[in-house]
C-alpha positions in Angstrom: 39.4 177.3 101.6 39.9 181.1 102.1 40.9 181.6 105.8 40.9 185.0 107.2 42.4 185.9 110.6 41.6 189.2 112.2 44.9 189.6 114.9 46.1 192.9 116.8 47.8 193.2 119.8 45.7 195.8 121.2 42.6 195.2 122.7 39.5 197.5 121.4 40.6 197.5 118.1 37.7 196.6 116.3 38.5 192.9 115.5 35.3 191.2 116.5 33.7 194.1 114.5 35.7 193.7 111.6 35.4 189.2 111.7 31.3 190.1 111.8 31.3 192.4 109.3 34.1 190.3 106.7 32.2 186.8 107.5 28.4 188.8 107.0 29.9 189.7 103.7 30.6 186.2 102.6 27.9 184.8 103.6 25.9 187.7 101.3 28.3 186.7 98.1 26.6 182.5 99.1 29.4 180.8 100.9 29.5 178.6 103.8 31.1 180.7 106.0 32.0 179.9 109.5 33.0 182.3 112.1 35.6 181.2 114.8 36.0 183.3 118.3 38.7 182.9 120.1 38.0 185.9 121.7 37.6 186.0 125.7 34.8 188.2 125.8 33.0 186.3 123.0 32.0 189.2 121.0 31.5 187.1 117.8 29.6 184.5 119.3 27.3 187.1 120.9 26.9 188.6 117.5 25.7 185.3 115.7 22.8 184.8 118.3 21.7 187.7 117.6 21.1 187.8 114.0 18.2 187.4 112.4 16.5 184.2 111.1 16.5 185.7 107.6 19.7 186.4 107.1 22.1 184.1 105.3 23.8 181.6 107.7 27.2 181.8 109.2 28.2 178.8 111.7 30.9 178.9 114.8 32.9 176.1 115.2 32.6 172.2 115.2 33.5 171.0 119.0 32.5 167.3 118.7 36.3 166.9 119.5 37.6 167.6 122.3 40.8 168.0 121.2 40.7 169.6 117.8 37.9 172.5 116.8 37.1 172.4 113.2 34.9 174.2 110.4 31.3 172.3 110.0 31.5 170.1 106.6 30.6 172.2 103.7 32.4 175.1 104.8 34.1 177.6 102.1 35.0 180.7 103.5 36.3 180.5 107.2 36.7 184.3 109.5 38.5 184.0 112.7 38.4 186.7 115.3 41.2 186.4 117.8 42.1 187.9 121.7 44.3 190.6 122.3 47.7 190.2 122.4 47.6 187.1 119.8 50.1 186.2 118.5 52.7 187.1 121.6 56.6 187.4 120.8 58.4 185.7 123.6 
């Protein structure tokens, strides 16, 4: 399963702009795409409420587990937007 993660350490960047447009254009080429925001501000998850009905379907995470988040079953292509800062260097 392709795995795509969208990291700067810079805030404003354009990552949760770049994770909706990169999972919207897998989800147009048919996969199961699920988008993952691990954003604070929650851009990404803003994004996917917003879309329209008609437009092929891309999923956020699976949190039936407390402890782990996965992808739904099914899922081929996965897009994860993360927070600034991420990954930090010690």
């Amino acid at each position: 399963m392709p795995i795509v993660v969208v990291a700067n350490p810079k805030g404003g960047a354009g990552k949760s702009t770049l994770s909706t447009n990169i999972a919207g254009y897998f989800a147009r080429q048919g996969y199961a795409v699920m988008l993952g925001d691990a954003d604070r501000q929650q851009s990404c998850a803003v994004w996917l409420r917003q879309r329209s009905a008609q437009a092929r379907p891309i999923v956020t995470w699976d949190a039936s587990s407390v402890d782990v988040l996965r992808p739904p079953r099914g899922t081929t292509h996965v897009v994860l937007d993360t927070p600034a800062g991420w990954p930090c260097k010690d």
